[in-house]
DRENMARPA-530227 format. One record per residue (C-alpha): x, y, z. Coordinates in Angstrom, 1 decimal. Each point is the difference from the previous one (the first is absolute). Layout:
<rs>
R | X | Y | Z
...
</rs>
This chain:
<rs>
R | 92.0 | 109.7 | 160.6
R | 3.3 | -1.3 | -1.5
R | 2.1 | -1.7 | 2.6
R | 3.4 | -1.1 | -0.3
R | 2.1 | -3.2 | 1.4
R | 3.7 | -1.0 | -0.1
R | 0.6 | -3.4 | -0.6
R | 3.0 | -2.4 | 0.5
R | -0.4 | -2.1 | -2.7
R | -2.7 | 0.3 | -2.6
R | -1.2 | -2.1 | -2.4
R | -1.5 | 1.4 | -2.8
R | -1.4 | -3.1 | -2.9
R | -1.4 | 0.2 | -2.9
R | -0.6 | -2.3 | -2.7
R | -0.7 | 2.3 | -3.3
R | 3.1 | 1.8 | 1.1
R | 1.9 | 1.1 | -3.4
R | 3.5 | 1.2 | -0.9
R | 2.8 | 1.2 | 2.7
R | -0.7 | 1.7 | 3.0
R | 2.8 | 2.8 | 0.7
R | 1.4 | -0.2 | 3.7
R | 0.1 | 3.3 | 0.8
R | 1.3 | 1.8 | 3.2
R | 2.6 | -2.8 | 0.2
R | -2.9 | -2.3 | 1.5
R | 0.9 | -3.6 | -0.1
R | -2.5 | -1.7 | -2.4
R | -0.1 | -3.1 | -1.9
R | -3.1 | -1.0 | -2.6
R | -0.7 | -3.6 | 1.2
R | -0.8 | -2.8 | -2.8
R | -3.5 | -1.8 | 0.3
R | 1.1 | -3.9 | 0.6
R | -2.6 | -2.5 | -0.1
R | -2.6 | 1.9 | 3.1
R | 3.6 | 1.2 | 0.8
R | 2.2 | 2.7 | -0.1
R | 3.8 | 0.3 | -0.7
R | 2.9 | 2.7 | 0.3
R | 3.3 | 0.2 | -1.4
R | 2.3 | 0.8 | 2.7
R | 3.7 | -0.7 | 0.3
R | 2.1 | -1.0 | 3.1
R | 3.3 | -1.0 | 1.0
R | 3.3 | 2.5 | -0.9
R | 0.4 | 0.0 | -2.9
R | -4.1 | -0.4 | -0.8
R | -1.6 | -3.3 | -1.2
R | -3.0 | 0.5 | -1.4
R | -3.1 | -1.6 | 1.7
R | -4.0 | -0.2 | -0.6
R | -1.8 | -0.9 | 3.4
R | -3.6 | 0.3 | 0.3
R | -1.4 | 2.9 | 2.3
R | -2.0 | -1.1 | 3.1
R | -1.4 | 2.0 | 2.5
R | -0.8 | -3.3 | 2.1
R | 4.0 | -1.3 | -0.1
R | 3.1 | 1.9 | 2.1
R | 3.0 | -1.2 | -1.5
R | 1.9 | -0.1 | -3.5
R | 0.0 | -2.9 | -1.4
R | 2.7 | -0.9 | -3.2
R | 1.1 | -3.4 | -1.1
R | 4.1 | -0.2 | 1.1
R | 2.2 | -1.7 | -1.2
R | 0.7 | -3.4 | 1.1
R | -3.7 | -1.0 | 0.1
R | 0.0 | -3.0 | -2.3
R | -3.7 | -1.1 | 0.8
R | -1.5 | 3.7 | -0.2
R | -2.8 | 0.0 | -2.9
R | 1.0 | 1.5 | -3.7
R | 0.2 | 3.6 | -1.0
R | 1.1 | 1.7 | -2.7
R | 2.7 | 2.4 | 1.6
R | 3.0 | -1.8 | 1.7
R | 0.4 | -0.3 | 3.4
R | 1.7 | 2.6 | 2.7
R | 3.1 | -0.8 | 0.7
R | 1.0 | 1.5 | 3.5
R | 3.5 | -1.3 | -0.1
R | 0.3 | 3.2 | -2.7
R | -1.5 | 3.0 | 1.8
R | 2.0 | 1.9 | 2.3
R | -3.2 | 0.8 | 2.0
R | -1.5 | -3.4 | 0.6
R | 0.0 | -2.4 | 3.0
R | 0.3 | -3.2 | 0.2
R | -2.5 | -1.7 | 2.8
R | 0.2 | -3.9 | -0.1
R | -2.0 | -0.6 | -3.5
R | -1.6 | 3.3 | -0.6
R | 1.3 | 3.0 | -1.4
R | -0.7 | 3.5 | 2.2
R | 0.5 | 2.5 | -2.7
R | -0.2 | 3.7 | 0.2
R | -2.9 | 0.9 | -2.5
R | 0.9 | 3.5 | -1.7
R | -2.7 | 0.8 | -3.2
R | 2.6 | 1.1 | -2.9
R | -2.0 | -0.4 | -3.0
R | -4.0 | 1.0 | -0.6
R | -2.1 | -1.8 | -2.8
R | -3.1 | 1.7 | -1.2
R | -3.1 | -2.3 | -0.8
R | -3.8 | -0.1 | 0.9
R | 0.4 | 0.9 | 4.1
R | 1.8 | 1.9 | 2.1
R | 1.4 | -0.1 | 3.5
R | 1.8 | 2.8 | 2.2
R | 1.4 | 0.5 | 3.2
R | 1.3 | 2.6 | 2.5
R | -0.4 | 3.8 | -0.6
R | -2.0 | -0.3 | -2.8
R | -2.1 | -2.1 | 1.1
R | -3.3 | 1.9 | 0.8
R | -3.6 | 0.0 | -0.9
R | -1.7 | 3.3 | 0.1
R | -2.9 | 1.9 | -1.3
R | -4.1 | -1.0 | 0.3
R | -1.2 | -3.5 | 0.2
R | 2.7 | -1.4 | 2.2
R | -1.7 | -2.2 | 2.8
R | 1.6 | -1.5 | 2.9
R | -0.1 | -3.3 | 2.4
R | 1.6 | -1.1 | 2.5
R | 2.5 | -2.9 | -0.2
R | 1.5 | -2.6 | 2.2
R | 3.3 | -1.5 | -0.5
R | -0.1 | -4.2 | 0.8
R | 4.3 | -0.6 | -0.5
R | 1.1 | 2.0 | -3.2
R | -3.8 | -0.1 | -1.5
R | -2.8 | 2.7 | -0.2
R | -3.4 | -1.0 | 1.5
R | -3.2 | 2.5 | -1.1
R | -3.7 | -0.6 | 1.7
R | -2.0 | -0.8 | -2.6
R | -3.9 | 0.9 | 1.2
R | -1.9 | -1.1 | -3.6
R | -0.3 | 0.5 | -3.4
R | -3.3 | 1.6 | -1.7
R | -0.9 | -1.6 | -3.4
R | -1.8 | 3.6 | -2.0
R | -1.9 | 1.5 | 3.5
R | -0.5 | -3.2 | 1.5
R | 2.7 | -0.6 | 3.0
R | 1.4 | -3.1 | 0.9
R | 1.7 | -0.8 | 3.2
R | 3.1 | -2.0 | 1.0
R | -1.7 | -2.1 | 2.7
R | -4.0 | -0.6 | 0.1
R | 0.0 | 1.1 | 3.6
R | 1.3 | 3.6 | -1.1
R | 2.8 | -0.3 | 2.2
R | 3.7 | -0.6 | -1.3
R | 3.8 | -0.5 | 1.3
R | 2.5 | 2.9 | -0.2
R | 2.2 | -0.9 | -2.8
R | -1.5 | -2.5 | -2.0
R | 1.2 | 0.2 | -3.1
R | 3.5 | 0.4 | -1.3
R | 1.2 | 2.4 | -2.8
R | 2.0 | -2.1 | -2.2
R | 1.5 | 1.3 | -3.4
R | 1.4 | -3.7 | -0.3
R | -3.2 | -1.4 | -0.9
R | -1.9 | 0.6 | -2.6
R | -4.3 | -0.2 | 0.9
R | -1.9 | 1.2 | 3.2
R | -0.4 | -3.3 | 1.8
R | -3.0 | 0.0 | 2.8
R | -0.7 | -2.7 | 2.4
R | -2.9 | -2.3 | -1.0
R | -3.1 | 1.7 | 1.8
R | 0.9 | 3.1 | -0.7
R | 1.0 | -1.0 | -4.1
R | -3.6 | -1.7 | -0.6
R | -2.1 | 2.9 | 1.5
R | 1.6 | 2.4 | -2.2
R | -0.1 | -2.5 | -2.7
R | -3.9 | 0.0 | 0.1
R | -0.2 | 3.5 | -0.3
R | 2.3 | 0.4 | -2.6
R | -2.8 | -2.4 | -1.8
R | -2.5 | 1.7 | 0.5
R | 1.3 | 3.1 | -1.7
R | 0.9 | -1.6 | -2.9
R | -3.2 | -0.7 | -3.1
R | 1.7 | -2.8 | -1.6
R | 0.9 | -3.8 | 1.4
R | 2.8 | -0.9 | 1.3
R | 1.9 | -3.0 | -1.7
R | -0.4 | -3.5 | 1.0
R | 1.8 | -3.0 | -0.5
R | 2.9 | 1.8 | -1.8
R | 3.8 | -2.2 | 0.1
R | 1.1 | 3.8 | -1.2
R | -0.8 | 1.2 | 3.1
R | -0.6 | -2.2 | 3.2
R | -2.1 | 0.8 | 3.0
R | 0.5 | 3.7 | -1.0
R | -2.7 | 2.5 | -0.4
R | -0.2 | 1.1 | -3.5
R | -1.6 | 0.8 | -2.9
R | 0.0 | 0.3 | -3.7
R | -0.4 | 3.0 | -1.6
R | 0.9 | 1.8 | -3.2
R | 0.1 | 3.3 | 2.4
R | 2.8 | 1.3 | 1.6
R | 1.1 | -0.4 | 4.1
R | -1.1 | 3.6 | -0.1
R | -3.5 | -0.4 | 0.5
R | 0.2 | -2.1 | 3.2
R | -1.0 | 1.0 | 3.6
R | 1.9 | 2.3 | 1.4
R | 1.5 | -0.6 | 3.3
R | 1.3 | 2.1 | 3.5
R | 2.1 | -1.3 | 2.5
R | -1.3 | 1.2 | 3.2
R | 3.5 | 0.0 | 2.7
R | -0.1 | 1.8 | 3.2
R | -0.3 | 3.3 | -0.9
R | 0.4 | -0.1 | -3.6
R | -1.8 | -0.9 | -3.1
R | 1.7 | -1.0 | -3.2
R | -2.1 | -0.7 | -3.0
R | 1.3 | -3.0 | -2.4
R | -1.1 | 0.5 | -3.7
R | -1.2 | -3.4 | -1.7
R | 3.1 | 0.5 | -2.2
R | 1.5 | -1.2 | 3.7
R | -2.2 | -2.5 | 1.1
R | -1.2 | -2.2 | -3.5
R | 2.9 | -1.3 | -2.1
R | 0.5 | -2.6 | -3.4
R | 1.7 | -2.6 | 1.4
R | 0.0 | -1.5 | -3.5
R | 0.9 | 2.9 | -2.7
R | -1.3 | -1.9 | -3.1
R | -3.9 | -0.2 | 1.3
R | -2.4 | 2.9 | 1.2
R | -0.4 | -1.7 | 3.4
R | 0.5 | 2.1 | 2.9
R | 0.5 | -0.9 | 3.6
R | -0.4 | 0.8 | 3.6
R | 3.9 | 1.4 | 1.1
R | -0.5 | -0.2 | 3.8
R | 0.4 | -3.4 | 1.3
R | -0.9 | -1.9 | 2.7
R | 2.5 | -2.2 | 2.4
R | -1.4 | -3.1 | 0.2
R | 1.1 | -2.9 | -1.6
R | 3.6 | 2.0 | -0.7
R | 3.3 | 0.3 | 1.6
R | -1.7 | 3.0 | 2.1
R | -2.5 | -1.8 | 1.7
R | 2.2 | 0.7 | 3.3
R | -0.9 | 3.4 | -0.2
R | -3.0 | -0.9 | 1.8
R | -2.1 | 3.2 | 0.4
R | 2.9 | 2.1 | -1.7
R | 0.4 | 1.5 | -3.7
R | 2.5 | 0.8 | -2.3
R | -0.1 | 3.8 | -1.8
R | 1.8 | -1.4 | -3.4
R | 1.5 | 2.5 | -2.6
R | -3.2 | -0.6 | -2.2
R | -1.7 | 2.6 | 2.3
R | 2.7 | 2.0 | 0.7
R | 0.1 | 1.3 | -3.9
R | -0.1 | 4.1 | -1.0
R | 0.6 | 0.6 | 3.1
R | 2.6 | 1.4 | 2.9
R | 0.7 | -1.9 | 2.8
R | 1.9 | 1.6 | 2.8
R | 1.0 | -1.9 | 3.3
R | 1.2 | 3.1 | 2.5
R | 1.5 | -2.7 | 2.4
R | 0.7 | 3.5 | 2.9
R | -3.8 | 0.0 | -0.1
R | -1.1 | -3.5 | -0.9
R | -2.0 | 1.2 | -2.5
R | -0.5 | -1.3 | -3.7
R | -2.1 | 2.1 | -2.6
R | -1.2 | -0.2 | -2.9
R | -0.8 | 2.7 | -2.9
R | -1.2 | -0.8 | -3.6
R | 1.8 | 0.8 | -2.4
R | 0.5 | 0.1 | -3.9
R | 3.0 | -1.6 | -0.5
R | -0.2 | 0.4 | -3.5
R | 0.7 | 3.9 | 0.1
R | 3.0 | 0.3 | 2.6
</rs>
């Protein structure tokens, strides 16, 4: 049966995305600019409109633009906002409170849209729960299954409501230590060849070399509360290093990083959250997913 959500926003990502994508309906929409695991869109603000290119984060509440006088902000190529020339910008001790108002659309690899025509409709749409923590978006993650065999979060079977946090500013799936190993060990064992040891290439990282492509890998399903979403190995085994046929392992694991005080919770990364739509319904705290081949909208 086909079923049919609204959505305020979606986020609709692909990475084999080609050529411009109409706005049609007079539906805000910008293509977003892949950026080093990031994404970027060209947006302009102030009266009259500066151009800008922030990075889209679905774990971050606020615009963020370099203003002019910061003398110790890093480089960039674009010069700074200057508040002291917009008529609709506020002053507020060092920081610049700007009304944000989209005036100009690029068109490049992924796309974003909000508002009316924001919806996700049709078969295949699946739907979980979400809990907000401040301006961020929680999901329970219950396991992952590696082919048909199934994975859980915690040994015990037993997991925390909202444990993992759907974040389009970061680029892999990043699982706390127990969980990242188990999973790891499977993922193993349904692969023929040997991984790579003692590779400066690739660190601790579980890879392998191989002339074939990321195609043939295991293939992978979330399991959240309520909903299944299957990750093709295109998703989940990436070349960190272009100029050698060494694939690698693209979920990560948060020990020994900057994440480690996650404890027991995830990150969702925009690696997983290719080819497909993402809707967060915020009247229903619902977010849902439905895959989708970006490559023929």
């Amino acid at each position: 049966m086909a079923s049919s959500v609204k959505f305020h926003p979606y986020f609709l990502l692909s990475y084999y995305l080609i050529g411009l994508l109409v706005t049609a309906h007079n539906v805000p929409q910008a293509q977003l600019i892949p950026y080093y695991g990031q994404h970027l869109m060209k947006a302009s603000i102030g009266t009259p409109p500066v151009d800008i290119y922030s990075a889209i984060d679905t774990a971050s509440d606020l615009v963020w633009t370099k203003c002019v006088p910061c003398d110790v902000c890093f480089s960039r190529i674009h010069p700074k906002f200057d508040p002291k020339r917009s008529c609709t910008s506020v002053t507020y001790w060092t920081k610049s409170i700007v009304l944000l108002k989209i005036v100009a659309i690029t068109s490049m690899d992924i796309q974003i849209s909000f508002d009316n025509g924001s919806e996700v409709v049709g078969d295949g749409v699946v739907s979980t729960p979400f809990v907000a923590v401040g301006n961020q978006y929680y999901v329970t993650l219950e396991g992952i299954s590696v082919g048909d065999t199934y994975v859980p979060f915690n040994s015990s079977g037993k997991v925390s409501k909202g444990n993992i946090c759907i974040d389009l500013g970061s680029p892999p799936l990043t699982l706390p230590p127990d969980f990242y190993n188990r999973l790891e060990v499977e993922v193993k064992k349904q692969i023929p060849i040997d991984p790579i040891k003692n590779e400066t290439l690739t660190g601790t990282r579980l890879c392998y070399r191989t002339e074939t492509t990321n195609e043939n890998g295991p293939k992978l399903t979330v399991h959240f509360e309520g909903a299944d979403v299957e990750l093709k190995p295109i998703l989940t085994f990436n070349r960190p290093v272009h100029a050698y046929d060494i694939y690698c392992f693209a979920i990560t694991n948060t020990a020994n990083t900057a994440l480690a005080d996650l404890g027991d919770q995830g990150l969702y990364g925009n690696y997983v959250q290719a080819n497909l739509l993402i809707g967060f319904d915020l009247e229903t705290r619902m977010v849902s997913f439905k895959p989708t081949d970006c490559t023929q909208l």
